[in-house]
N, C-alpha and C positions, 0 to 999 in steps of 0.2 A: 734231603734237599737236592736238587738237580741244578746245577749252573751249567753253563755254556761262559768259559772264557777264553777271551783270545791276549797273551802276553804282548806285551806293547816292546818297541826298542827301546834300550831306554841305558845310559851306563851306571853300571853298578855304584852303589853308591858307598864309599871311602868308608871306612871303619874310627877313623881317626877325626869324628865330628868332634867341635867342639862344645865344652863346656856350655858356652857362650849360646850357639845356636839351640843346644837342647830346653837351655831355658828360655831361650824365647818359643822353639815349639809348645812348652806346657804353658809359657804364658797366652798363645793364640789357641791353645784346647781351653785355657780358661776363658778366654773372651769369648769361643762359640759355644759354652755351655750358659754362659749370661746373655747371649741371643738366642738362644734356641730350646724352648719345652719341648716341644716334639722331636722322639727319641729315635725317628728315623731320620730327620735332618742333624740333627745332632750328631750320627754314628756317619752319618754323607760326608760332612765336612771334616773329619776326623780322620776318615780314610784322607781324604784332598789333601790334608795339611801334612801329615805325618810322614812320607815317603823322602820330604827334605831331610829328615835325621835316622831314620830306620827303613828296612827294605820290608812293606806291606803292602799288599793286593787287596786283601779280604780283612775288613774287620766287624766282628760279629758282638753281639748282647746275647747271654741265654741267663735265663731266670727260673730259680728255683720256682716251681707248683708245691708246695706245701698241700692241697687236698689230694692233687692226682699223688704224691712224691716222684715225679719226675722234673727233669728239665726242657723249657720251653723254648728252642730259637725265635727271641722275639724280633729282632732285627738283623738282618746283616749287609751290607753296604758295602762295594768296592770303587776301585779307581783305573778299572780295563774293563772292554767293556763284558756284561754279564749280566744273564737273564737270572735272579734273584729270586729265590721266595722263600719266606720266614714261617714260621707259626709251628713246624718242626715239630714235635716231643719224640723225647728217648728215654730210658731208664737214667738211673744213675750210673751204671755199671756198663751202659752204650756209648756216651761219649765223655771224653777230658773234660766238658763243665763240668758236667755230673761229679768227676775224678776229685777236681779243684774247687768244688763247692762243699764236699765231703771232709777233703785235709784241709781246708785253707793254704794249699801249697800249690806253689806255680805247675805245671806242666811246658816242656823242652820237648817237641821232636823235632829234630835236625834235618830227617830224613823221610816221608812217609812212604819212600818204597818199604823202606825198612823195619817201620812198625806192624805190629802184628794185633797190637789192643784197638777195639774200635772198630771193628770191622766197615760196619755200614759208614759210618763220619768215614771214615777213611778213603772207602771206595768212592765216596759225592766229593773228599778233594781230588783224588787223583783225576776223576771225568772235568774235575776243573783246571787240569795241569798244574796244582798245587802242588809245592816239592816239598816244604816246612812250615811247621806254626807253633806257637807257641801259647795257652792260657794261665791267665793273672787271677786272683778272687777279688771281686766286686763286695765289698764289704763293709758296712758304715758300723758305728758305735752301737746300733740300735739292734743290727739284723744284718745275718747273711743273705746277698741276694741271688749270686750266682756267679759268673765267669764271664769274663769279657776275652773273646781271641782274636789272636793275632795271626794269619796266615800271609805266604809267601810263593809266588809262582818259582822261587828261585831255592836249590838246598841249601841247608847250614848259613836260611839267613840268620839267625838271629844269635847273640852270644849271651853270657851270662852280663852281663853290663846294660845290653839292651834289653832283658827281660826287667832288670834292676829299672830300666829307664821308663817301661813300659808301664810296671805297675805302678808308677807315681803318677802317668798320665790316669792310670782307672783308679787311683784313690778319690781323685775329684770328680768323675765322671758317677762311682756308687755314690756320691751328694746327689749328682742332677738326677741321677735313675729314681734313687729316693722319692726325692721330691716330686717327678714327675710321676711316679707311680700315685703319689701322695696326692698329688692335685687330680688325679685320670678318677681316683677313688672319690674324691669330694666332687668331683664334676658330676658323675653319675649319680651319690646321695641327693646334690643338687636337682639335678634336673627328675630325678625319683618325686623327690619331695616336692617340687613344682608342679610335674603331673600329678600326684597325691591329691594338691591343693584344687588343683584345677577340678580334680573329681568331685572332691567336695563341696566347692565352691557351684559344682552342676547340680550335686544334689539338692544343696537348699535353695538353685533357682527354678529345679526343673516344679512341673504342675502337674502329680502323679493326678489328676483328678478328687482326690480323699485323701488326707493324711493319712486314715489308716481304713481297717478292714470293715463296710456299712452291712449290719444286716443281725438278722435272730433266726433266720431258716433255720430247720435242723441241719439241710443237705451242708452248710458255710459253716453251722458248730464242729461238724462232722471232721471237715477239715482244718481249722483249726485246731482242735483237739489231737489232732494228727503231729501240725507244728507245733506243739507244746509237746510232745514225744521227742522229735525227734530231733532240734534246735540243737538241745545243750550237746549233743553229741556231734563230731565233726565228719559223722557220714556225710556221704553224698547223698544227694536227693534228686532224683524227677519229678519235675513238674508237667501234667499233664494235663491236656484241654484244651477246646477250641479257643480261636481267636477272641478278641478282647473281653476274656473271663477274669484280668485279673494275676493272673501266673507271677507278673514280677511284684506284686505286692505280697503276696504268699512269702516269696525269694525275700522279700526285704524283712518281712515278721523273721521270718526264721533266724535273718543275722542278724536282728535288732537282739531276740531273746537266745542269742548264743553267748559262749565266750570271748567269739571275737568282736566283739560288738564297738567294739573302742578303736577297733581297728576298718583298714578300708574295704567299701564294697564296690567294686569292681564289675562294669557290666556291657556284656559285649553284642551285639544282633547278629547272629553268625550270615544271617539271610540279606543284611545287607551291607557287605564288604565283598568285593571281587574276590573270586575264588585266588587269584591271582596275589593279592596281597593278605588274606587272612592268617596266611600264616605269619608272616611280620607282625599285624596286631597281635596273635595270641602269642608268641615266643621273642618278640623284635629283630633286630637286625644289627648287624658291624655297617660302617662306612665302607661303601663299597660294595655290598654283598649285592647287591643288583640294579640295574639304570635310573638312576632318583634315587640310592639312599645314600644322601650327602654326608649322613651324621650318624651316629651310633644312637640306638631307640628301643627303650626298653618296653617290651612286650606286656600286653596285660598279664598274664602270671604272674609276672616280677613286679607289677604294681601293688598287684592282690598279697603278696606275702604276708603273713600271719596274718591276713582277712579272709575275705571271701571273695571270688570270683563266679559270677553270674552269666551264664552263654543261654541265650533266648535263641532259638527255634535253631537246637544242636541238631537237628537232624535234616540241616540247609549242609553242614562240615564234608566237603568232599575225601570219597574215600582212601587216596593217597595222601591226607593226614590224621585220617584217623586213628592210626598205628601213633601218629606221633602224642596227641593226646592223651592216646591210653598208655605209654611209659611216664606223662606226665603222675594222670592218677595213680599209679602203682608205683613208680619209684619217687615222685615229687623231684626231678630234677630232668633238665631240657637246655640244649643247645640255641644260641641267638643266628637267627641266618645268616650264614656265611662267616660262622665261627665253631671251634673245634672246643672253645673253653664252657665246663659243664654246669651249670648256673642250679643250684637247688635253692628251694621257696618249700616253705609250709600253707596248704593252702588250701581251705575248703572249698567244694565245686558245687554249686545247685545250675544244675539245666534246667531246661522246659521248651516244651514243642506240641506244637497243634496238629504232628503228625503220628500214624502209628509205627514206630520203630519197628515192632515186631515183624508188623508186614513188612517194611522195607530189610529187616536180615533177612525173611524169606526169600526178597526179589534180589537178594543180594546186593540191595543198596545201602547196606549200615553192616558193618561190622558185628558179628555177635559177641564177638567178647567183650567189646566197647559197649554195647546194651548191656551186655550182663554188670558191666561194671559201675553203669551209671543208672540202674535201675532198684540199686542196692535199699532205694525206702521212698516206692513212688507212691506220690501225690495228687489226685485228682481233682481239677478244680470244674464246681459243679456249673454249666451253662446255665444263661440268668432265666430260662425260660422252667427249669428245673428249682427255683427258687424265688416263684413269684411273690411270694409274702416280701420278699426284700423288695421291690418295685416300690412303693410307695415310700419307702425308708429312703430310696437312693436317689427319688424324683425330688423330693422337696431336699435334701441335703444337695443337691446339684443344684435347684435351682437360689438357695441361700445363697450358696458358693458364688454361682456368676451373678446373681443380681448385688451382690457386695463387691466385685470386681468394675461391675459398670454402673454402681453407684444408681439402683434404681430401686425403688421400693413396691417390690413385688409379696403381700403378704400372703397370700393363699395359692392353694392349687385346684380348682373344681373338682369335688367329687367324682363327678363322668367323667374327668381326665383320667384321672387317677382309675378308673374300673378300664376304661378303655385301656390304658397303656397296661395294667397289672395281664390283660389276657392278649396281648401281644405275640406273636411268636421271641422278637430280639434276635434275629441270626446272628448279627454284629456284638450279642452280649452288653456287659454292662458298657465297654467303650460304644455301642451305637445309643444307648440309651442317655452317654452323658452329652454325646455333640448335638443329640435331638435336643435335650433340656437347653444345652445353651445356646443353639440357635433360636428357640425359643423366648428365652429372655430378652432376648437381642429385638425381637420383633413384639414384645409383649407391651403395651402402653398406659396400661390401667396397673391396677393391685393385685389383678389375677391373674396366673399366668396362662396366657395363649398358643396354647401345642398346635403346629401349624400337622393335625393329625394325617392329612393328604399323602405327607412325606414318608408316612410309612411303608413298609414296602409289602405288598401282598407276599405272601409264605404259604407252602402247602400244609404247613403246621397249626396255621392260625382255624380258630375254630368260627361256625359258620356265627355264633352269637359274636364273636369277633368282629367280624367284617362288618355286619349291620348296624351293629354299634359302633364302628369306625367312620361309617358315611353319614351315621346322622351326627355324629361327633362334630364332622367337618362342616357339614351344615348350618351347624349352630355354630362354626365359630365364622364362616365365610359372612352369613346373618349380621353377627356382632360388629363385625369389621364393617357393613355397611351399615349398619345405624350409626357406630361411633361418625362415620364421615359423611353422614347426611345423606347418602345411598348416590356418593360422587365414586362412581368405577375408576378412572382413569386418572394422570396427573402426579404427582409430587406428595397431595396429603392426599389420595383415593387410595379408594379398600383395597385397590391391585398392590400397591405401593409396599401399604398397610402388611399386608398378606404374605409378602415376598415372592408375590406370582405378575406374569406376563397379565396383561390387561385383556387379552384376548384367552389366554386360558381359566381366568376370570370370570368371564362371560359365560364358556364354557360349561363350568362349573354348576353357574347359576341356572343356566337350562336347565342341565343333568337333575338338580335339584328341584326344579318347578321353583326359584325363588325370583322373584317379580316384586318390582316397587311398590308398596302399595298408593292408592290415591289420594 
């Protein structure tokens, strides 16, 4: 730690305090540890108060790390002025906490020109004109916690009475530390377990389209067959394939029939989060660690612990973090922005992306190692165009689905619907096939549903029996819509209405058709 202080004038303060005053100093540390959780106000007001009975500049918190076994400067506070920063670690053997967390015994140095243990601590007091300090052990019934110090711009402040004096003040102060460590830990199980909720609570609102996976193609057993491989194991998996095939339903079979299935699933869009904040989503953040983070936020990882965590289109992850990802997968533990404390989660990873990785290692736009690590049992999902037998399976199960949401009774699907849409191209996959179906419903007024086939979009895929059978499709239904309304174009109940088209493109239509009212 580096300070900058400037000693103040100030007269030495009489050795010969009273009994009388001493106890009221611990009775006003005990009234600001009953005002105060937060353990940097806490150690602020502490310094303030105390200089009426003992000669202190610097008073410091350091806390035992039990994973790293070091010691941590979690706060330090003075009362001249001083540019301050905490979060420190040293061995145990680099500074007196370390010493006094080890024995349970005080540490006295009178003099720090004079000491020669400590090197580094020593060297960041003298650059603070520190002359002496003294550390106490923080200690409750339950647990050692660390060392609380005392330092002084002035030599040979402190004597064996004041150190006496000293450690009565941090017997009640390892209560507040306690506790306040105690609540800092149930706040973040809190707000974990809030987000947890919140997760779950999206998933049984979100509308994956199908509860689970529609279809008897070989290309979809294929796959499948694949996720019954590879689920119960806590590989990672790539998911592979174009856009709306489907990918995060694969992702959710796979933790539904794993072991962590009782646990959370976690899912993130890598491609739509500012490159600027994704890393906070994937790892979170400390208060403070950059302009807006008010509050301390735990990261998806740390949600995902003993579940699974799910990144859709990984290969949006720019590549100044993708090193950090990949110590996630390979060690399971990651730092929160703008914090040095090492957070490890257990945690299975499925990705998926509609792009090809490979080529972008070539273009040097993805990492290979990060490929290679997340490619470990990829998964191809097959586009719906490669799995036309499902078409007619996933037309009437969509349109079940929204005609029971808008409460319309829609029993059938025409035959020539169903031949037209089965030879389709589908660029958009089974996501363009479910928003056709239910804009569909939306517009359908009778028992049979009415594909407004227009909407299609031409593809150099589609075959030429396609196309021909798409125009008279449309014909027959542009037809149907003007018989139901009496062959009225225009207005409120007319076929344009009817139709979900401009009354002018309508018209249109009817030309291109040769359809004419009859007499």
């Amino acid at each position: 730690m580096v300070h900058t202080a400037l000693p103040m004038d100030r007269s030495p303060i009489s050795p010969c305090e009273t009994l009388a005053e001493r106890y009221q100093a611990l009775l006003e540390v005990a009234q600001a540890i009953s005002a105060h959780r937060d353990l940097d106000e806490l150690f602020r007001e502490i310094a303030q108060r105390l200089p009426r009975v003992v000669r202190v500049n610097f008073v410091g918190l350091s806390l035992y790390d039990p994973i790293k076994n070091m010691m941590r400067l979690h706060t330090v506070q003075a009362n001249v002025p001083a540019d301050l920063v905490g979060g420190h670690e040293e061995s145990l053997d680099e500074t007196p906490a370390g010493l006094v967390w080890q024995t349970q015994q005080s540490v006295l140095v009178p003099d720090v020109s004079a000491e020669t243990r400590w090197p580094k601590v020593l060297r960041c007091m003298q650059e603070d004109e520190s002359r002496s300090f003294c550390f106490v052990p923080l200690t409750t019934g339950a647990r050692r916690l660390g060392a609380m110090g005392f330092v002084s711009l002035e030599k040979e402040a402190y004597s064996e009475a004041d150190l006496e004096f000293l450690q009565q003040v941090a017997n009640p102060v390892a209560v507040a530390v306690e506790n306040a460590l105690a609540f800092q830990e149930i706040a973040q199980l809190k707000d974990k377990l809030a987000k947890e909720k919140l997760y779950l609570e999206e998933e049984l609102r979100l509308e994956h389209g199908f509860e689970d996976i529609i279809g008897d193609s070989d290309a979809l057993k294929q796959v499948l067959k694949q996720v019954e491989v590879v689920a119960p194991t806590d590989s990672t998996v790539l998911i592979q394939g174009e856009t709306g095939t489907g990918k995060e339903l694969i992702a959710r079979a796979i933790h539904r029939l794993s072991g962590r299935n009782e646990r959370t699933f976690v899912k993130l869009n890598c491609a739509a989060i500012p490159t600027g904040l994704l890393e906070s989503e994937l790892f979170g953040h400390e208060r403070g660690a950059f302009t807006g983070a008010i509050m301390q936020k735990a990261g998806r990882f740390e949600l995902a612990d003993k579940g699974t965590i799910f990144l859709d289109e990984v290969g949006e992850i720019p590549l100044e973090l993708q090193s950090k990802l990949l110590r996630v997968l390979q060690e399971q533990e990651f730092e929160r922005l703008g914090s040095t404390k090492t957070i490890r989660v257990n945690v299975r990873l499925i990705a998926a992306t509609n792009r090809d990785l490979r080529a972008m290692v070539e273009a040097k736009q993805f990492r290979s190692d990060l490929y290679y690590r997340l490619n470990v049992f990829p998964v191809t999902v097959p586009p719906l165009r490669e799995r036309r037998e499902d078409i007619p399976t996933l037309v009437r199960y969509f349109t079940q689905h929204y005609a029971g949401r808008m409460k319309k009774n829609i029993q059938a699907v025409p035959a020539k619907t169903l031949e037209i849409l089965s030879h389709y191209a589908w660029p958009g996959n089974v996501r363009e096939l479910e928003n056709l179906v239910e804009r569909s419903v939306i517009l359908t007024q009778g028992t049979d549903l009415q594909v407004p086939i227009s909407e299609l979009q031409t593809t150099s895929d589609s075959t030429s029996f396609s196309m021909t059978a798409l125009e008279e499709a449309e014909r027959d239904h542009i037809l149907r819509a003007l018989q139901e309304t009496k062959w009225v174009v225009g207005g409120a109940a007319g076929a344009a209405a009817r139709l979900g088209v401009k009354r002018t493109t309508l018209q249109s239509k009817m030309q291109k058709f040769g359809i004419t009212r009859p007499e």
